[in-house]
C-alpha positions as CSV (number, residue, x, y, z in Angstrom):
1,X,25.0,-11.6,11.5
2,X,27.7,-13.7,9.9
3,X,30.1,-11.5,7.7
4,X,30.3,-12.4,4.3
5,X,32.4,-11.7,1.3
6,X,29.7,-10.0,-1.7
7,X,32.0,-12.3,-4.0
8,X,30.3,-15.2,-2.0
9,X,33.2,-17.7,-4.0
10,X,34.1,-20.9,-2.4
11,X,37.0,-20.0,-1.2
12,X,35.9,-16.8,-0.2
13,X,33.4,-18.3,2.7
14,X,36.5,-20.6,3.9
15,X,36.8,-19.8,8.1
16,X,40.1,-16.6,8.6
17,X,39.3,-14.7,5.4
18,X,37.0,-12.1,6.4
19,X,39.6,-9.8,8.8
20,X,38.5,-6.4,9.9
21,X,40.0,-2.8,8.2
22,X,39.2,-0.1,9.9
23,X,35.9,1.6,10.6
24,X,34.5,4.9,8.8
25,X,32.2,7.8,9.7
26,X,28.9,8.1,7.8
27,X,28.2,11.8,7.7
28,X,24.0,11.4,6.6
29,X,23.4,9.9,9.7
30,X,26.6,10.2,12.0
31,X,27.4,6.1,12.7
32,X,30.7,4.0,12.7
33,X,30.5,1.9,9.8
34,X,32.6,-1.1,10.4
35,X,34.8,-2.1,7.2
36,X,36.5,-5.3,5.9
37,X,38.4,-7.1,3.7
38,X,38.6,-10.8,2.1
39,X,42.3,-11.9,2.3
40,X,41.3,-14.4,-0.4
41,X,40.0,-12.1,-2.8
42,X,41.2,-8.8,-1.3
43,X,37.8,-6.9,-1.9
44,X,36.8,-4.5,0.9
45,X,33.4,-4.2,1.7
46,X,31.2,-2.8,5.2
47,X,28.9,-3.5,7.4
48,X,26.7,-1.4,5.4
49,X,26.4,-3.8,2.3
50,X,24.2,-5.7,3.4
51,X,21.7,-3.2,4.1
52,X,18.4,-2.7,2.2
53,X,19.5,0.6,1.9
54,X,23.2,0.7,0.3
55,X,23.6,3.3,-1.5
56,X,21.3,5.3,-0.1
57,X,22.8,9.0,0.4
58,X,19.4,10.3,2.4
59,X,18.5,7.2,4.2
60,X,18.4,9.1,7.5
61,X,15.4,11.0,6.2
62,X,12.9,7.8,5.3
63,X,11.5,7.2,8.5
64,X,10.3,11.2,8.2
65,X,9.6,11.1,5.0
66,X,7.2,7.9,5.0
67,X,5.5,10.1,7.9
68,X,4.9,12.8,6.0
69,X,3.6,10.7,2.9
70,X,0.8,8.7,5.0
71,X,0.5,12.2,6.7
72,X,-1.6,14.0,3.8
73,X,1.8,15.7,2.3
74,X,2.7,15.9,-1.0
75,X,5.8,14.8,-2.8
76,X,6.9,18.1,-3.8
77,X,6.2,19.4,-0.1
78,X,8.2,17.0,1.2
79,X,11.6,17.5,-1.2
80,X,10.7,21.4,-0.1
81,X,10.0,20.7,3.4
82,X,13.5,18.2,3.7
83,X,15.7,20.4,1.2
84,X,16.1,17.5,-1.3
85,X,15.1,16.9,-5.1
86,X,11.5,15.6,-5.6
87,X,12.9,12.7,-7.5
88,X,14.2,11.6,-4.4
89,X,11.3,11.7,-2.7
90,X,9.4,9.7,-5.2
91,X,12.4,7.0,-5.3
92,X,12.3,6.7,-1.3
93,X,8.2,5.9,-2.2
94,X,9.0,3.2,-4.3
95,X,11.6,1.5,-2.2
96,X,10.1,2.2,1.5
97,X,6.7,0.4,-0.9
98,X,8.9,-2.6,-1.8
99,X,9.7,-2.7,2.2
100,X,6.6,-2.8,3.8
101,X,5.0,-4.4,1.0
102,X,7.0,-8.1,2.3
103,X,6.3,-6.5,5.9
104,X,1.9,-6.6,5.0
105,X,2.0,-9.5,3.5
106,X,4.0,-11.4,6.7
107,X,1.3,-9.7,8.5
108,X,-1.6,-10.8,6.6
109,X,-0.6,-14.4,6.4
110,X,-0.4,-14.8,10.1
111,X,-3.5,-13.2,11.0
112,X,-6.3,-14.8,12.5
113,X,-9.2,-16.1,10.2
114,X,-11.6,-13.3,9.4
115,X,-15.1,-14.2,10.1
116,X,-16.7,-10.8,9.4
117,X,-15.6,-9.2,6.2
118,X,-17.0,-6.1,4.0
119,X,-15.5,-4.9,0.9
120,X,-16.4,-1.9,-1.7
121,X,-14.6,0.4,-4.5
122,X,-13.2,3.0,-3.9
123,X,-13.0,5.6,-7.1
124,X,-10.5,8.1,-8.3
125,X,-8.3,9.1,-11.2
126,X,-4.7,9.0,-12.8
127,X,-4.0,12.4,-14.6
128,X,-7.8,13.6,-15.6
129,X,-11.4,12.7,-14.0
130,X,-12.1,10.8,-17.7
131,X,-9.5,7.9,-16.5
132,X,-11.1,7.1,-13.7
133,X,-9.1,4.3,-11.4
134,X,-10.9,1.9,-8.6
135,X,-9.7,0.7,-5.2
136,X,-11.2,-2.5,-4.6
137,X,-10.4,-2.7,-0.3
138,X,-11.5,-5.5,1.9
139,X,-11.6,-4.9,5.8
140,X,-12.2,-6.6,8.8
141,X,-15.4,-5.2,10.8
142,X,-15.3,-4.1,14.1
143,X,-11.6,-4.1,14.1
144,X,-11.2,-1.8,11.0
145,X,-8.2,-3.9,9.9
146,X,-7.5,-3.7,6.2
147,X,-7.3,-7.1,4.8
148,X,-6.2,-6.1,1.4
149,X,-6.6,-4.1,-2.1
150,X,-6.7,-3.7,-5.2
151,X,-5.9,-1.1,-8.0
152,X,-7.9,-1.5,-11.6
153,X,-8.6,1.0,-14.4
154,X,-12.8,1.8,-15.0
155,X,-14.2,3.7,-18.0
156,X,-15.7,6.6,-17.7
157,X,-19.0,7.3,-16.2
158,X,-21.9,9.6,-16.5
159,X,-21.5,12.9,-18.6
160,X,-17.8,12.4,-19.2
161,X,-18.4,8.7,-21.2
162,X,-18.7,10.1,-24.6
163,X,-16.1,12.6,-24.1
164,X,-13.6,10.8,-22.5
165,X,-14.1,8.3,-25.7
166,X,-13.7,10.7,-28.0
167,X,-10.5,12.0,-26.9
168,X,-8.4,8.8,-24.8
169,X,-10.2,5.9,-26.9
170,X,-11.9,2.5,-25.2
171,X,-11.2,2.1,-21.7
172,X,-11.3,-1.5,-20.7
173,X,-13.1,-1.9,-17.2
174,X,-10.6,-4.4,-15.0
175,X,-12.4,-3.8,-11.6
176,X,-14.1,-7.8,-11.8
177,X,-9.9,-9.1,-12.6
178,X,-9.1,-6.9,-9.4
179,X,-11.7,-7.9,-7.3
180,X,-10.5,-11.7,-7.8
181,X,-7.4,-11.0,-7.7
182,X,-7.8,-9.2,-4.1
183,X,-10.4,-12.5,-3.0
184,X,-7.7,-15.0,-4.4
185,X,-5.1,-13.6,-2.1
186,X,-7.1,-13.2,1.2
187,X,-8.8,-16.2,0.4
188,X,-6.4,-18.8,3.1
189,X,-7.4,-15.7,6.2
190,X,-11.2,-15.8,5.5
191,X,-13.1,-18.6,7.2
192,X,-15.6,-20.3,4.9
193,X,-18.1,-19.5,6.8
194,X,-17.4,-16.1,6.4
195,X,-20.0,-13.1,7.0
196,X,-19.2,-11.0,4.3
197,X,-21.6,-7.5,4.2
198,X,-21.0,-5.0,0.9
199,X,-23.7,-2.5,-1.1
200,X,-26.0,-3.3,-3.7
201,X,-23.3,-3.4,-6.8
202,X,-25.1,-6.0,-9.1
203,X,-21.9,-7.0,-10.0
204,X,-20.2,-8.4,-6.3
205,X,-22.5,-11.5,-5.8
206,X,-21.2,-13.3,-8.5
207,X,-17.4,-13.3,-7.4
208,X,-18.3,-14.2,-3.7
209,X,-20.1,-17.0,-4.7
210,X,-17.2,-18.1,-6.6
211,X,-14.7,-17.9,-4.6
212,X,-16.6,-17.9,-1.1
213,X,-19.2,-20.7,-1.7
214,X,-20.0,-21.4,1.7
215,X,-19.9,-17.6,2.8
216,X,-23.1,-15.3,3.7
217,X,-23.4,-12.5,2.0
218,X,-25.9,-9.4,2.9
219,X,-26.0,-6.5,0.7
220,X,-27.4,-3.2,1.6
221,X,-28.4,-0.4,-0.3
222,X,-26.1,2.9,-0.7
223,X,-27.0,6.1,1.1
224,X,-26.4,9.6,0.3
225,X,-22.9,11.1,1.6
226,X,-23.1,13.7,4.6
227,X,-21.5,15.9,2.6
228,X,-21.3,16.9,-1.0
229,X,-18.6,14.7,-2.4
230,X,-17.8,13.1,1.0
231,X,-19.6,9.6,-0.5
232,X,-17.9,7.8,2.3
233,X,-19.5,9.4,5.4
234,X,-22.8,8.5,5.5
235,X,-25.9,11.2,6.4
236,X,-27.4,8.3,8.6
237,X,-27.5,7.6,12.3
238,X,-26.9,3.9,11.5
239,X,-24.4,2.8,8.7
240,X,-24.4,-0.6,8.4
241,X,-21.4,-0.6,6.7
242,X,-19.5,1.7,8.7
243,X,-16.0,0.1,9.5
244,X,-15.5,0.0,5.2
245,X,-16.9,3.7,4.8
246,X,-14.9,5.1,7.7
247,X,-11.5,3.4,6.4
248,X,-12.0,4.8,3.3
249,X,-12.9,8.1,4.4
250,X,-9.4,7.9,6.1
251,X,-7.6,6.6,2.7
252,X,-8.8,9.8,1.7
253,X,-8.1,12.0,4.6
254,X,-4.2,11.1,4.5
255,X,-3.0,10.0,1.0
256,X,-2.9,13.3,-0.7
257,X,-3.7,12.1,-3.6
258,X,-7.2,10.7,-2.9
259,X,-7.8,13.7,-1.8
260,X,-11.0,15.6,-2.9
261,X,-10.8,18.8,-5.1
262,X,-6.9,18.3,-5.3
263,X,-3.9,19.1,-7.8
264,X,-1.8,16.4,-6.6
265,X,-3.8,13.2,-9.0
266,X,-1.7,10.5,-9.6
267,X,0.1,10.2,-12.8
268,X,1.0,6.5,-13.4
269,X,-0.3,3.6,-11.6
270,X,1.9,2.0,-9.5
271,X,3.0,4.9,-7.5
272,X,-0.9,5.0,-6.5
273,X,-0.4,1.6,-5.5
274,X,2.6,2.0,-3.2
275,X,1.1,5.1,-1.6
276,X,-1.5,3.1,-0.1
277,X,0.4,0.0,0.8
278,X,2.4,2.2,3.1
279,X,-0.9,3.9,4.2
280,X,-2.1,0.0,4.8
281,X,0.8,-0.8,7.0
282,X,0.5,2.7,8.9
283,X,-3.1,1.5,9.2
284,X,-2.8,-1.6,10.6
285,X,0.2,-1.2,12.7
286,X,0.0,2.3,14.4
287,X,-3.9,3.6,14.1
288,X,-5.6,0.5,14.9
289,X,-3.0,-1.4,16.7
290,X,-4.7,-4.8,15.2
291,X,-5.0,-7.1,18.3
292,X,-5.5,-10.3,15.9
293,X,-1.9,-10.5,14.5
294,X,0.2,-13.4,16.0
């Protein structure tokens, strides 16, 4: 990597200006940090500038700690577990997020075209059960490789409708905007004569047809779970729709807060949203070792 003054003037990129001044020892993770200075501008700077993590007092610990958070551990376990504040923990979410994020979406643009495809929603909640959230997720079948996601609010259902009304207002229902906002970005990895397989939801065929015109789609109807609550395991011998039910059952298994009968719910969107990209990449990269990827 070519050295470069942060100024990043004119005169500071001129050949001779960048000299070397010293080295220092990094006590968080015990490495020489080589240091220098612009003769033009006589700034000092390291090798350690240019990393994503400057700054970054605890950036020995994020390898760990992105283990323990696709792991089924929560945040506050981890700050106890690693002897730091949980508001650490919670920023090493967001920026190991931002990471990987650039890291799936490298991946998913040079993976081969999909020709069978099944998608569903995936339901939980931010704060209380009557704000219930859904995870649109898309995956590959056979290979169990998670083509992508999306995150949407949902009102209410069943006996908690008119209270959940009554006390947080209207709850505008964004699961069709996610759904074609999740089709609209794998649309360039799905062939066009896609096979794509999902349950009976009245509502799917519409958004396939739009945006996969030339695709099959087969539908089958929903079973009962295998165990009370557990929706994604199926009490069949035969699940058509395995690969999508099993992924999710594993979303659920080790992101702590999908978990079932929990007290770790999420509490603002977007931190749902990075948990699971990590989870994604985790996924993808180290459980299923996807064979597809260039």
């Amino acid at each position: 990597m070519r050295v470069q003054c942060p100024t990043k003037s004119i005169k500071c990129t001129e050949p001779g200006n960048i000299v070397g001044y010293g080295k220092y020892y990094r006590k968080s993770d015990r490495k020489i940090i080589q240091r220098y200075k612009c003769t033009h501008c006589l700034k000092h700077f390291s090798s350690a500038t240019y990393a994503d993590e400057v700054h970054q007092n605890k950036r020995h610990l994020n390898n760990s700690i992105l283990k323990q958070l696709i792991s089924g551990v929560s945040q506050r376990r981890i700050a106890r577990l690693f002897g730091i504040h949980m508001l650490t923990v919670s920023r090493k979410l967001k920026f190991l997020a931002e990471k990987i994020r650039a890291e799936n979406f490298k991946q998913r643009s040079e993976h081969t075209k999909i020709i069978e495809l099944q998608f569903d929603d995936l339901e939980t909640f931010e704060h209380t059960k009557m704000k219930p959230l859904s995870i649109t997720l898309a995956v590959e079948k056979h290979t169990r490789y998670i083509v992508g996601f999306e995150v949407s609010r949902m009102p209410a259902k069943g006996l908690l409708a008119k209270k959940a009304v009554k006390k947080y207002g209207y709850r505008k229902d964004e699961r069709k905007e996610a759904r074609e906002r999740l089709f609209r970005r794998i649309i360039k990895i799905v062939s066009k004569t896609c096979l794509i397989e999902s349950d009976e939801n009245p509502h799917y065929p519409e958004s396939v047809k739009a945006y996969f015109p030339s695709s099959q789609h087969e539908t089958f109807k929903g079973k009962r779970g295998c165990v009370t609550g557990q929706g994604e395991l199926k009490a069949t011998s035969w699940d058509p729709l395995f690969s999508l039910n099993h992924t999710c059952a594993m979303l659920r298994a080790n992101i702590n807060r999908l978990f079932r009968k929990t007290w770790c719910t999420t509490k603002k969107l977007q931190p749902l949203i990075d948990h699971i990209e990590l989870y994604v990449w985790y996924h993808n990269n180290v459980l299923i070792k996807d064979p597809s990827t260039k």
